[in-house]
C-alpha positions as a printed NumPy array, in Angstrom:
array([[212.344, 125.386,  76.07 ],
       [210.467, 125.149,  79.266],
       [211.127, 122.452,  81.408],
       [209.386, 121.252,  84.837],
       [206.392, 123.31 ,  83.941],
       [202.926, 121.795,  84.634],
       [200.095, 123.379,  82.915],
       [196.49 , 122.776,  85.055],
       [193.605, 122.553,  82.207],
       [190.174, 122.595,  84.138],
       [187.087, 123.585,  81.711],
       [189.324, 124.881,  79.139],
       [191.012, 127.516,  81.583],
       [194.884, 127.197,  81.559],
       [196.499, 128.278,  84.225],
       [200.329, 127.303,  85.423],
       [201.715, 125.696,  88.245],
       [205.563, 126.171,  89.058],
       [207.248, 124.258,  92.385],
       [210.896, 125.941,  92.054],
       [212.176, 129.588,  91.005],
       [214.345, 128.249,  88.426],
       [211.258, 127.125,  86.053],
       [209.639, 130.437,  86.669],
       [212.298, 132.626,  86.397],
       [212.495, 130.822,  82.712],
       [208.866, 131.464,  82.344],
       [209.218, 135.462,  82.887],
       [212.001, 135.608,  80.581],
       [209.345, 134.457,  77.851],
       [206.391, 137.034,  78.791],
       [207.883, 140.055,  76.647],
       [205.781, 142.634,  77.181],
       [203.278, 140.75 ,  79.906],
       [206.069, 140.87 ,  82.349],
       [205.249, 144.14 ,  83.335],
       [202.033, 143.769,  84.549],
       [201.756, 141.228,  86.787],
       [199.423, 140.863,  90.029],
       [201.189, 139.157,  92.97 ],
       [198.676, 137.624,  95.234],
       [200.965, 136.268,  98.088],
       [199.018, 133.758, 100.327],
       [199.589, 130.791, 102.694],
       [196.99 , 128.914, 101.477],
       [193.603, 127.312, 102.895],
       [191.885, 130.092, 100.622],
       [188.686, 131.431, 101.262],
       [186.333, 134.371,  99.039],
       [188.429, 137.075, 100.759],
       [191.592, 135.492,  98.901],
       [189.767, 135.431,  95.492],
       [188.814, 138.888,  96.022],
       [192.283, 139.404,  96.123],
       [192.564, 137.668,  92.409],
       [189.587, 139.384,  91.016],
       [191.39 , 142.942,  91.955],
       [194.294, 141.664,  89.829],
       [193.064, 140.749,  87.135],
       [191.381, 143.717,  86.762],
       [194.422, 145.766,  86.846],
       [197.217, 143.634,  84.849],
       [197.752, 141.223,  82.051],
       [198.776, 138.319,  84.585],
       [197.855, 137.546,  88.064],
       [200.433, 135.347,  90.021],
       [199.085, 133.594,  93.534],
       [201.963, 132.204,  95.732],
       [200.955, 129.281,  98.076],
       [203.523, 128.781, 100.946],
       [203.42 , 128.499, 105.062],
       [206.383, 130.418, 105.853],
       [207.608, 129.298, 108.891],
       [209.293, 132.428, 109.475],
       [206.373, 134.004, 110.547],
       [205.127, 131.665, 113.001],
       [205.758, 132.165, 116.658],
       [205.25 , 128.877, 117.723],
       [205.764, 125.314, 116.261],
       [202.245, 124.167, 117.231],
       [200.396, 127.056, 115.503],
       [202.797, 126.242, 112.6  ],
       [201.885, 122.356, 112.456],
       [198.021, 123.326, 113.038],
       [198.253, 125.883, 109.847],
       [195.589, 124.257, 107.538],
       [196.577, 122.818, 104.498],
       [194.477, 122.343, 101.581],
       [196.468, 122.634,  98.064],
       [194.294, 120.487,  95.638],
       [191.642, 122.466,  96.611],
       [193.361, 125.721,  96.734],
       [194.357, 124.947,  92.801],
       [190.785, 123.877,  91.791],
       [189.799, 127.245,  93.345],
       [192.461, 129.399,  91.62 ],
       [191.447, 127.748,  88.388],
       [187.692, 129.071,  88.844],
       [189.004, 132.249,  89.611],
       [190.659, 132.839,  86.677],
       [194.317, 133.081,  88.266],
       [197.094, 132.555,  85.866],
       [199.904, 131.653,  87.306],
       [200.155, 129.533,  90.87 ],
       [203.915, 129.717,  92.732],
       [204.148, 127.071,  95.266],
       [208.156, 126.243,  96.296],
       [209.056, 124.555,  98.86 ],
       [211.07 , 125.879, 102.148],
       [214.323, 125.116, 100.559],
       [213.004, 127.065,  97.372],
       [212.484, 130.704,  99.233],
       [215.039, 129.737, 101.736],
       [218.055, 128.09 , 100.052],
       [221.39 , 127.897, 101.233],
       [224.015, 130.541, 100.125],
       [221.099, 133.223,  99.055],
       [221.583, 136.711, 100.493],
       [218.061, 136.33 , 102.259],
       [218.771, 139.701, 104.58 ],
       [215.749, 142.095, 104.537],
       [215.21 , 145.06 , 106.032],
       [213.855, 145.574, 109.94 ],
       [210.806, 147.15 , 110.505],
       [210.828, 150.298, 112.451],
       [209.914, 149.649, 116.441],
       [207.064, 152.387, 116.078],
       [205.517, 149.743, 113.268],
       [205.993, 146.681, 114.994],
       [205.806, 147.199, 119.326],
       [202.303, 147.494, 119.426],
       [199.075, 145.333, 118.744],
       [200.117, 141.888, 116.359],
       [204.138, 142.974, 117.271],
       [203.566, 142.726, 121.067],
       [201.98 , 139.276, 121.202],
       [203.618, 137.665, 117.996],
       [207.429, 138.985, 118.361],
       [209.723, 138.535, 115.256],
       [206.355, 137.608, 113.346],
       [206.655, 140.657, 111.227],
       [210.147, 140.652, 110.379],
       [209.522, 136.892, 109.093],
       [206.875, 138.392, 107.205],
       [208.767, 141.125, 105.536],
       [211.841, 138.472, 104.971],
       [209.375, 136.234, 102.652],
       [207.59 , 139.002, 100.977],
       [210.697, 140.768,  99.704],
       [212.159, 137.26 ,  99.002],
       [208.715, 136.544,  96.838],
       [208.833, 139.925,  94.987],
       [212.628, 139.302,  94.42 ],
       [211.224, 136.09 ,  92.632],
       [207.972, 137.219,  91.057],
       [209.059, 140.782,  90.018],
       [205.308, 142.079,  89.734],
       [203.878, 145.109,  88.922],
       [201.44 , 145.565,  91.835],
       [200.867, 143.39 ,  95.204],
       [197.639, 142.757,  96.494],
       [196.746, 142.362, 100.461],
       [193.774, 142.193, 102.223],
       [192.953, 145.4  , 104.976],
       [192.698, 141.983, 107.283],
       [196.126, 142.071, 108.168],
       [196.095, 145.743, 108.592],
       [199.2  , 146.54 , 110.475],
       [200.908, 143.472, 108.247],
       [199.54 , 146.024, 105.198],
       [201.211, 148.795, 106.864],
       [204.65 , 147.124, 107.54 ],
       [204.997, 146.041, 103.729],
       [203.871, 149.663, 102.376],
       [206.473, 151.085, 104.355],
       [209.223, 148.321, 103.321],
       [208.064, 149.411,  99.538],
       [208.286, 152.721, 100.229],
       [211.704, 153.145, 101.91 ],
       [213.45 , 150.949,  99.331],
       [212.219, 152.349,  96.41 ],
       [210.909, 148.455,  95.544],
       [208.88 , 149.475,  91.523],
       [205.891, 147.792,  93.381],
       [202.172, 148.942,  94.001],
       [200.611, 148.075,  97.151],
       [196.708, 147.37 ,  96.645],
       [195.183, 146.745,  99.445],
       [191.669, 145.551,  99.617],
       [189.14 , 145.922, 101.829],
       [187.747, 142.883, 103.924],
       [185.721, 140.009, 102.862],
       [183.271, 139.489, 105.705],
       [180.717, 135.767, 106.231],
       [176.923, 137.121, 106.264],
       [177.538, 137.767, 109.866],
       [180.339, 139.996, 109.512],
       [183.298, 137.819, 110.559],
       [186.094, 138.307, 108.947],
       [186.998, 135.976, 106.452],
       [189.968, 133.788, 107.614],
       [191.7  , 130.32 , 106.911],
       [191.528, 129.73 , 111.022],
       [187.896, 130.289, 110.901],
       [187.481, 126.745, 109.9  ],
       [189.145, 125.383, 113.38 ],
       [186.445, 127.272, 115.464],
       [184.008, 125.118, 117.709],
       [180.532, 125.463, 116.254],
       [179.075, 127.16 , 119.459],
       [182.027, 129.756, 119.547],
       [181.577, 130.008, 115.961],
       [177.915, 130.945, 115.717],
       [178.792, 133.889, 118.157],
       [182.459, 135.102, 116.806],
       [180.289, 137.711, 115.127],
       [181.15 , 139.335, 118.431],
       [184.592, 140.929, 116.845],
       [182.287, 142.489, 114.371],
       [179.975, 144.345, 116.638],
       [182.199, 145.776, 119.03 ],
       [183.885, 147.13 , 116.057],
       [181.134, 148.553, 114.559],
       [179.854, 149.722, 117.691],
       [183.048, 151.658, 118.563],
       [182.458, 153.357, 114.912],
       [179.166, 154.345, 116.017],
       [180.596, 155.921, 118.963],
       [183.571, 157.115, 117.947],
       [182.357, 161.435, 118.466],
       [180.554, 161.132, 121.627],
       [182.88 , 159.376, 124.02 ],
       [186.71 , 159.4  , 124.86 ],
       [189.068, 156.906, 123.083],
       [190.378, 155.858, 126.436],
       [186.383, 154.837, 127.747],
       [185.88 , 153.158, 123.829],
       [188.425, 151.095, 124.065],
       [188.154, 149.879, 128.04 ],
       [184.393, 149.149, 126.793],
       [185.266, 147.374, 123.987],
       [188.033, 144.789, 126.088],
       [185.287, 144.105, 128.5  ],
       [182.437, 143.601, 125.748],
       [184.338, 141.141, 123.995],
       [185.641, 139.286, 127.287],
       [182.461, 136.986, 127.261],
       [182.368, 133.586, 127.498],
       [185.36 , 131.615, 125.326],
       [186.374, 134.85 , 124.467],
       [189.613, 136.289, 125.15 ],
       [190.71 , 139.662, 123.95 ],
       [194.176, 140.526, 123.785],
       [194.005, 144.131, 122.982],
       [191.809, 146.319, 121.306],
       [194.086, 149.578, 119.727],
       [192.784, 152.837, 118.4  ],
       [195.689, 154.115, 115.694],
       [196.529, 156.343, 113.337],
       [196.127, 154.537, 110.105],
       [199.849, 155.378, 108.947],
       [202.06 , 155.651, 111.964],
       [200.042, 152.531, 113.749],
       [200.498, 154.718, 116.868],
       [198.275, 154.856, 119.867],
       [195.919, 157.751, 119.844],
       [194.571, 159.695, 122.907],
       [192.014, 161.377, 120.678],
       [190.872, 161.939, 117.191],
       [191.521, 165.642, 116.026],
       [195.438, 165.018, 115.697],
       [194.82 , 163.024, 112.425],
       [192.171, 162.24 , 109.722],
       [193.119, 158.635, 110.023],
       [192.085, 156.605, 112.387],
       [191.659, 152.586, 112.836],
       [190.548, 150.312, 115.409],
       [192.513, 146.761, 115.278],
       [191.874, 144.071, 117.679],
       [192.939, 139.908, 118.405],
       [190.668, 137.708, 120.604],
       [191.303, 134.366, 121.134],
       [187.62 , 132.252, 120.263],
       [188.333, 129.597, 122.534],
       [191.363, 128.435, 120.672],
       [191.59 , 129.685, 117.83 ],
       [193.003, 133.932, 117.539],
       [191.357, 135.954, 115.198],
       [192.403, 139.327, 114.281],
       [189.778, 142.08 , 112.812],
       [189.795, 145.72 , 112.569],
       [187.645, 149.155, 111.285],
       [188.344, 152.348, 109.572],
       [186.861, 154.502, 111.691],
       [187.389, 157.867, 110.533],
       [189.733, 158.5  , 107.188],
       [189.386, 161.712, 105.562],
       [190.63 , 163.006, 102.129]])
């Protein structure tokens, strides 16, 4: 028998909700054959469209599709961006529900994080992790690959699904997959932009509505680099692009060309067939994080 299982009915869609890994490690054991294909949709909540696209990749691809809601404060670099960190679970389920998401995971700290678990997970390589997000957030990635592995420990899917967002977050986990042999897929999804080309983020909602109306500014520099990418140097692209996003209220802290695998600095293009531009600018104060594929060939 189940117990401490709470099953959401909205418009005749079922969908279940499980708070500790005990109840849901009893729910896989009942799945049979379903077990092994399940989506993993790891999130922290405060979801947008880009999230759902997230769920509507899954449940293309596998019987079940499992979304995990939890701030890990592993992650976080400072308590105040931590404590700021919306938080919007009722709506988060009633969103879920539309989407067609099966299964929601939401534990508490003490659930991913309990006392006398083995919780050690693997350190991501410096050449990963010193540049870009790893130079301004330090430690944020190996919190990040602590509570993934932890989650797929718990989950056991079939395939995980991240957003090309986080890109060098992407990166990190493929190569955590990779070099431990984990029997997980990594989809990752391209982003979900606003009709001006924003990316899609849960801190877009704490931007002022002037610095809002012109964050679009991420976006075309981006683009604009793309367009440009054959005709200049990498080193002239990217000074341009720090001073044409250092207008008013905004802040850049870096704008890195990279090869899309090795996240290393390039000096030019013909070494590789992957390339990616990744940038963080702080809108006043909030820090968004975009990037571009600018050149990726087969």
């Amino acid at each position: 028998m189940l117990c401490g299982l709470f099953l959401y009915l909205t418009s005749a869609i079922n969908m279940y909700l499980f708070k500790t890994v005990q109840d849901y490690s009893n729910f896989l054991q009942h799945l049979d054959g379903d077990a092994a294909s399940i989506g993993f949709v790891p999130t922290m909540g405060a979801l947008h469209d880009g999230h759902l696209s997230l769920i509507e990749a899954s449940r293309e691809q596998n019987a079940l599709t499992l979304c995990s809601i939890f701030v890990n404060p592993t992650q976080f670099n400072e308590s105040t961006d931590l404590k700021k960190y919306p938080r919007t679970p009722a709506q988060d389920i009633e969103m879920l529900a539309a989407a067609g998401c099966d299964i929601i995971f939401m534990p508490s700290a003490d659930e991913i994080y309990p006392p006398g678990v083995d919780l050690d997970s693997p350190i991501p390589p410096k050449g990963l992790v010193a540049n870009m997000e790893g130079q301004f957030r330090p430690g944020h990635f190996e919190g990040v690959v602590q509570v993934v592995k932890r989650l797929l420990g718990i989950v056991q899917p079939a395939r995980l699904y991240m957003g090309q967002k986080d890109y060098q977050q992407a990166a990190i986990i493929g190569w955590m997959l990779q070099s431990f042999e984990l029997p997980v897929e990594l989809v990752v999804c391209p982003i979900m932009r606003e009709e001006d080309g924003l990316a899609m983020s849960s801190r877009n909602v704490r931007l002022d509505p002037d610095i809002r109306s012109r964050a679009t500014l991420l976006y075309q520099t981006l683009s604009a680099v793309k367009e440009r990418l054959n005709q200049e140097s990498l080193e002239d692209l990217q000074a341009w692009a720090i001073a044409n996003l250092s207008q008013k209220d905004f802040r850049p802290e870096y704008f890195d060309i990279v090869d899309g695998v090795s996240l290393q600095p390039l000096q030019d293009i013909t070494p590789t067939d992957f390339v990616v531009a990744c940038t963080a600018v702080w809108a006043g104060e909030v820090r968004l994080i975009d990037n571009m594929i600018l050149q990726q060939n087969s």
